[in-house]
N, C-alpha and C positions, 0 to 999 in steps of 0.2 A: 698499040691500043687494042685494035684487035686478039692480040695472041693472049694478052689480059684478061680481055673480055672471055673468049675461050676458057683458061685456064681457071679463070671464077666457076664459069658453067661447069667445069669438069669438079672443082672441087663441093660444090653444092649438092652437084650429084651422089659426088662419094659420103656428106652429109646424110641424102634421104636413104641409101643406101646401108648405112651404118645404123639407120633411129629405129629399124624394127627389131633391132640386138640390141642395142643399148639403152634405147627410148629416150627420153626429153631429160636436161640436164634440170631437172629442178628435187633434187631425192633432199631433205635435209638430213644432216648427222647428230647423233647426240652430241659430238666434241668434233672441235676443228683445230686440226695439229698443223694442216702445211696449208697458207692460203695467199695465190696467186693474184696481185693486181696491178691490173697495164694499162698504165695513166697514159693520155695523148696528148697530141697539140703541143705546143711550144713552151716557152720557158716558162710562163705566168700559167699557163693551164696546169702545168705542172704542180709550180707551188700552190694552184689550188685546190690540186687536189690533195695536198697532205694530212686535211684535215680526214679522210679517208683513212688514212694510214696512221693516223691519232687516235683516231676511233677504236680501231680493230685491234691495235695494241692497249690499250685500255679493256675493254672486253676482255681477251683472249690474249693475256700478256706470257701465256706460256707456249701461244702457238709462234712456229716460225713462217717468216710474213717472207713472200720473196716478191721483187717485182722486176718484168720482163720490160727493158729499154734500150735505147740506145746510150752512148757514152754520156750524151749530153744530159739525160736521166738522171745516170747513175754520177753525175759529178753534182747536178742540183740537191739530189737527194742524202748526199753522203755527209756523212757526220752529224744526221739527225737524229739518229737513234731508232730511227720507225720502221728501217731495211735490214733484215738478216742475212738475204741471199738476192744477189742480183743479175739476173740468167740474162745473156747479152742476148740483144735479138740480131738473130742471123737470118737464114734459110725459112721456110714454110717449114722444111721437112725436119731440119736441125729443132727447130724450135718447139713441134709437137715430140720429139725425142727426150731433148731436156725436161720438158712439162711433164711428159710422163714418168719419165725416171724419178721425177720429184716427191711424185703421189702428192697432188692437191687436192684437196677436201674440198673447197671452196674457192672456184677463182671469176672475179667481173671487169669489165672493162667500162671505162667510164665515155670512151667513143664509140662513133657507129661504122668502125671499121671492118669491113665483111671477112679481112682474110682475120685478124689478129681472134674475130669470135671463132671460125674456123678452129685457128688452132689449138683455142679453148675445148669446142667441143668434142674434137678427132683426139685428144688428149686424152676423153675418158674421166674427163673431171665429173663426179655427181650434181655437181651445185654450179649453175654461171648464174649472174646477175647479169645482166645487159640491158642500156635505155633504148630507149623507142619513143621518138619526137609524137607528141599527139595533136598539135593542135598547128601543125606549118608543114609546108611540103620541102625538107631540107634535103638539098642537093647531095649532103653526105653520106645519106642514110640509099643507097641503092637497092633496090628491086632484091637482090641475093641476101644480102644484109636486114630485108625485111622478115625477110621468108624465115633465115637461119636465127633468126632473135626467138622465133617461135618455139625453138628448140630447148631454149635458156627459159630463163624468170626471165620477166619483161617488167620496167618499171616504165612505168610515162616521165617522161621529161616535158616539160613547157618551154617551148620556144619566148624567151623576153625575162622568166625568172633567173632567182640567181642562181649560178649553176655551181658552184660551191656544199648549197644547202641538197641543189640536185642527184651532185655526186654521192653525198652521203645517204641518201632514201636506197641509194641502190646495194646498202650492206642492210634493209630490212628483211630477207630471204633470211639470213642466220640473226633475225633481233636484237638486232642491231637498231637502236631510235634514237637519233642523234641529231642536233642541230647547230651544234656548235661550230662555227666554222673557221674559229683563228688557225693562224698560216702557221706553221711548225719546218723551221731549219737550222740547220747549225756551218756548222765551219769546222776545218781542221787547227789544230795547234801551230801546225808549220805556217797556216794563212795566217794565223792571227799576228805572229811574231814580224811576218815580212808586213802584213798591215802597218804596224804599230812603228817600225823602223821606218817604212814610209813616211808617215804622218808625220815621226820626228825630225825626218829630214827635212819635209817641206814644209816646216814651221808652221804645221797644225795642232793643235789640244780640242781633242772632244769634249773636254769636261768643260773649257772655257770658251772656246770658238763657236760661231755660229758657223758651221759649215754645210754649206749647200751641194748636194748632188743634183746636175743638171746632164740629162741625156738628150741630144738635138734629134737622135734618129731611135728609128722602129723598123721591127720587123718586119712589118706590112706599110709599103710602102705609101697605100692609100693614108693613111695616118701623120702622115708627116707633117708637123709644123713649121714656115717658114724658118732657115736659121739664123736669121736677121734679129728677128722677134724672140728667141732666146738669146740672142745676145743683148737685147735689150732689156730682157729682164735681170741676167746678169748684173749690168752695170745698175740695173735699180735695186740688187739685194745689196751690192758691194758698198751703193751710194749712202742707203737709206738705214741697213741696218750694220754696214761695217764687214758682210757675210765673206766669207771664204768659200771662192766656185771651186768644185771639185767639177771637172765633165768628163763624162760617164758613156763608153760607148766600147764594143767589140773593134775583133780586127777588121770589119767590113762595114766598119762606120766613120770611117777619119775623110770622106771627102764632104759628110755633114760638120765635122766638128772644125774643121779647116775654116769652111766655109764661115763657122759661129766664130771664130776665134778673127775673123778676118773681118767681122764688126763690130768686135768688141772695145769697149774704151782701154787703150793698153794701160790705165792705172787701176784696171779694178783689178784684182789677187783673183789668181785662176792659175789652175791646177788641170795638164789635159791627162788623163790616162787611156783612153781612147787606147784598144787593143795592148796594154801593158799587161792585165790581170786576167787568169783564167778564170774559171768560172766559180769556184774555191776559194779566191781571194778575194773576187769581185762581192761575193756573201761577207765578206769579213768586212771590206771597205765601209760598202753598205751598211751594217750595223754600227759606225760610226759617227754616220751621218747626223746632223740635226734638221735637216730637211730633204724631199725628194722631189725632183719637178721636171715632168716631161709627158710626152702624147702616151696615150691608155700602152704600154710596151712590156715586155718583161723585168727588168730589173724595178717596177714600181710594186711589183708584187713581194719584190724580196723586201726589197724597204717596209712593206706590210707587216713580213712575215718577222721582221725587227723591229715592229713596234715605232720605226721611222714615219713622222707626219708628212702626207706625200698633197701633193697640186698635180691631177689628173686632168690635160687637156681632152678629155673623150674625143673631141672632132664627130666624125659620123657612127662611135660607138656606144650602143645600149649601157648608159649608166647603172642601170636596175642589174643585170646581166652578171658581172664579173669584178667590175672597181671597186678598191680598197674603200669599204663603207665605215662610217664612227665617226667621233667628235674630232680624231685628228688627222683627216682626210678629208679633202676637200677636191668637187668635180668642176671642171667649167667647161661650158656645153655654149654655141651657138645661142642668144635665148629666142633667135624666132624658129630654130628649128623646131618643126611639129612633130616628126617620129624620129627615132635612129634610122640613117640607112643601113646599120648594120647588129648584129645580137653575134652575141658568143657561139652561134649554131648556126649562123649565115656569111662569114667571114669570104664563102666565095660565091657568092650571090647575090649582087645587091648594085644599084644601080649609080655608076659610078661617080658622074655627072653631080648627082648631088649627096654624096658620100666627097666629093672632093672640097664642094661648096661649104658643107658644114665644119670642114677644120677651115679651112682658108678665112671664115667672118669670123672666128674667132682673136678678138685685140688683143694687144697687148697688156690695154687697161681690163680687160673681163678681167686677165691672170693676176696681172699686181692686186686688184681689189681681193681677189681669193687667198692671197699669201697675204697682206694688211690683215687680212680675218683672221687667216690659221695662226700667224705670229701671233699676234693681240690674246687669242686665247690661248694661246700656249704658256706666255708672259703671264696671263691672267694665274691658270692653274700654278704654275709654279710660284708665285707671288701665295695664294691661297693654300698653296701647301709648305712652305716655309713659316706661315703666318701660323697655321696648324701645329706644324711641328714645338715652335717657339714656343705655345701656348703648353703644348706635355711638357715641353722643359721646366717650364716656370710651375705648372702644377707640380712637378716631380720634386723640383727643388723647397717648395713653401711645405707639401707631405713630409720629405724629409726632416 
């Protein structure tokens, strides 16, 4: 911690040190040919920030977009179309090496991480965009990280809004005004194939099955919802609408699905994959789905980003903040809770005690009421648009 702490102070220095040569990264360009963005935070941060990356290819569809990640990035990201070049994050040093050999015109980050601005600005890039919390004193944003922002464009971010819409205010630096914020991913050919033999094997049809994706676990453990109570809900999709459980979880999730599967009624149809699919297939599965239901977690964001209707348990997290928002998403929240203990900018801050309380009062019945809705209107629209359809047919045939 210390030699950290050090080595921050040494690099901040080599910062002030550098700004009377180079000056502050804020120069804009008439055109932007190579422009670097380094998405943070976990899986769901990730897909949300694609609309980022939707943006700037729309814009600038002949500049080449690279973005600096780890594997887990570059497997989220791939086969969507919005990555041209994907620089592995290594070293401090490696990585301000690649950067510059890239020549970026334009690169932001959508966290308030002090080394990754760093290596933005010892790069030599003319243009960083970087946020700057304005209205909460967030534990991620560090004293060096405040100072070094000063050096970039600084957008304010609001702690409690949605950070989606947030992400994208910080491509306004190159005119960029954009609010649009659907989720954008794809999948490879080779997922889609083993998907699709999958499903055949386990006597699935998307076209006709109602199949349900249920994930018992999360990545942050405060989060967790009993897995009793997803087992319960289980046997009420299987009981009530006939549904097909698919459960949905990595390789360092099966002593939650164990657990679900160990209260579940052995007649309801369940499906575990629990650590069988990488992260590439899991995007294909996903897109399959006709329902997604589990605690505010990553894979609910992919379901998003497929147009999949999801039942977000939030527990102790800010609904406004980051969950899959629209008519075919639906949140359930505690309803005596007063605030979130938690916002998409406080995730290691927040007081645990009742950050615990607020997933734990969540029932079983808050959840089934929330899916009775979402099905009901889902039934509904498709009932209105078959009834739609019907109606051009019958016009088309009497024109004829």
């Amino acid at each position: 911690m210390l030699i950290e702490r050090i080595n921050r102070i040494f690099i901040l220095a080599l910062c002030f040190f550098v700004l009377p040569i180079r000056g502050r990264a804020n120069k804009k360009q008439s055109s932007y040919s190579n422009i670097l963005i380094i998405p943070s935070g976990k899986l769901g941060d990730i897909v949300c920030a694609t609309p980022v990356l939707y943006a700037v290819r729309q814009k600038f569809p002949e500049a080449k977009i690279f973005v600096l990640g780890n594997k887990m990035v570059k497997a989220i990201l791939g086969n969507s179309g919005l990555v041209d070049v994907y620089i592995d994050d290594e070293s401090f040093i490696r990585n301000i090496l690649k950067i510059r050999k890239s020549k970026i015109d334009f690169g932001l980050t959508n966290g308030s991480g002090f080394m990754k601005l760093a290596e933005l600005y010892l790069s030599g890039i003319p243009l960083i965009s970087a946020p700057i919390v304005v209205n909460d004193n967030i534990i991620q944003e560090t004293k060096p990280y405040k100072l070094l922002s000063k050096f970039a464009v600084r957008t304010d971010f609001i702690s409690g809004d949605y950070m989606p819409r947030q992400y994208l205010s910080l491509l306004e630096p190159v005119d960029i005004f954009e609010d649009k914020t659907e989720k954008h991913l794809g999948f490879s050919k080779k997922a889609e194939e083993k998907i699709l033999k999958f499903l055949q094997d386990k006597n699935l049809d998307s076209k006709t099955d109602l199949i349900v994706g249920i994930s018992p676990s999360a990545g942050n453990k405060i989060k967790l919802w009993k897995a009793e109570r997803f087992a319960q809900i289980a046997d009420y999709l299987y009981q009530r609408y006939n549904a097909k459980i698919v459960i949905i979880g990595g390789k360092g999730d099966i002593k939650e699905t164990e657990e679900m599967l160990k209260y579940m009624n052995k007649d309801t149809f369940s499906v575990d994959t629990t650590g069988v699919f990488n992260i590439d297939e899991l995007k294909g599965l996903v897109s399959k789905l006709s329902l997604f239901v589990s605690v505010d977690t990553g894979p609910i964001y992919i379901s998003e980003a497929f147009n999949v209707p999801t039942i977000d348990i939030v527990g102790p997290v800010d609904e406004n903040c980051q969950p899959p928002i629209g008519a075919f998403h639906k949140i359930v929240k505690w309803d005596k809770r007063e605030n979130p203990a938690m916002t998409a900018l406080t995730m290691r801050n927040y007081n645990y005690k009742e950050a615990r309380a607020q997933t734990d009062n969540i029932t079983v019945e808050m959840v089934i009421e929330k899916i009775d809705e979402l099905i009901l209107f889902i039934n509904k629209k498709s009932k209105s648009f078959l009834l739609e359809l019907k109606n051009i047919l019958l016009m088309d045939f009497f024109f004829f």
